[in-house]
N, C-alpha and C positions, 0 to 999 in steps of 0.2 A: 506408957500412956495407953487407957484405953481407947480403943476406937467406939466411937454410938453408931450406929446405922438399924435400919428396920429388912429384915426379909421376910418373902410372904410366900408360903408355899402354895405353890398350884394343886388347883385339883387333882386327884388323881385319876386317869381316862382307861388307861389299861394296864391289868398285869398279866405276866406270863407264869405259867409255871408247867412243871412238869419236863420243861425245853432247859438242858443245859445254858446256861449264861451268855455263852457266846455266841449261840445260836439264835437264841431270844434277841438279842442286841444288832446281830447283821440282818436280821428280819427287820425291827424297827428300821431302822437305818435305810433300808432298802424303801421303805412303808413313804417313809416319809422323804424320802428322795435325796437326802444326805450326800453328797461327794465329797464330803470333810467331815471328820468330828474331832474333836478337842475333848480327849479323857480326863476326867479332874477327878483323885481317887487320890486316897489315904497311903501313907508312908509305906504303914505296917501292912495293905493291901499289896501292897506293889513289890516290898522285899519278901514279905513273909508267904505266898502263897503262889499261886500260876495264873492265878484269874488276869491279872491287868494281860502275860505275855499270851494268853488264850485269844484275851479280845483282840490284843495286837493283830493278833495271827489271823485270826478271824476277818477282820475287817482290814488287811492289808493296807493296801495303798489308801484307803479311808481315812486313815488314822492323820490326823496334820501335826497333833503332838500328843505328848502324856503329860498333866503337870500331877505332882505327888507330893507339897510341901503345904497339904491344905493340916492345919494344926487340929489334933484331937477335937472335940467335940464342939466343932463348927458348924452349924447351920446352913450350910451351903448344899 
């Protein structure tokens, strides 16, 4: 069964570049005064790559969980 629902993407306010991933991300985080984040990233990001255990690493004790069972080409 499919599910109906509507998402509406936000503006977009800032990008980073040129700053490794991780780097860019404990900056935001820090910006906006964060003591938690909740990562929500793809399967194939999370097995296939270092990026999700970079951020981990990165943002230590920040981190409150990972979730990784968002399905391919979802809009979230």
């Amino acid at each position: 069964m499919t599910k109906a629902g509507v998402f509406e993407y936000g503006s977009i306010k800032r990008v980073h570049y040129g700053t490794p991933f991780e780097s860019a991300l404990l900056d935001e985080v820090k910006r906006l005064g964060a003591e938690r984040v909740f990562l929500v990233v793809s399967n194939t990001l999370r097995k296939e790559t270092d990026e999700v255990s970079k951020a981990c690493n990165a943002l230590a004790s920040r981190v409150a969980d990972v979730f990784d069972s968002v399905p391919p080409h979802t809009g979230i």
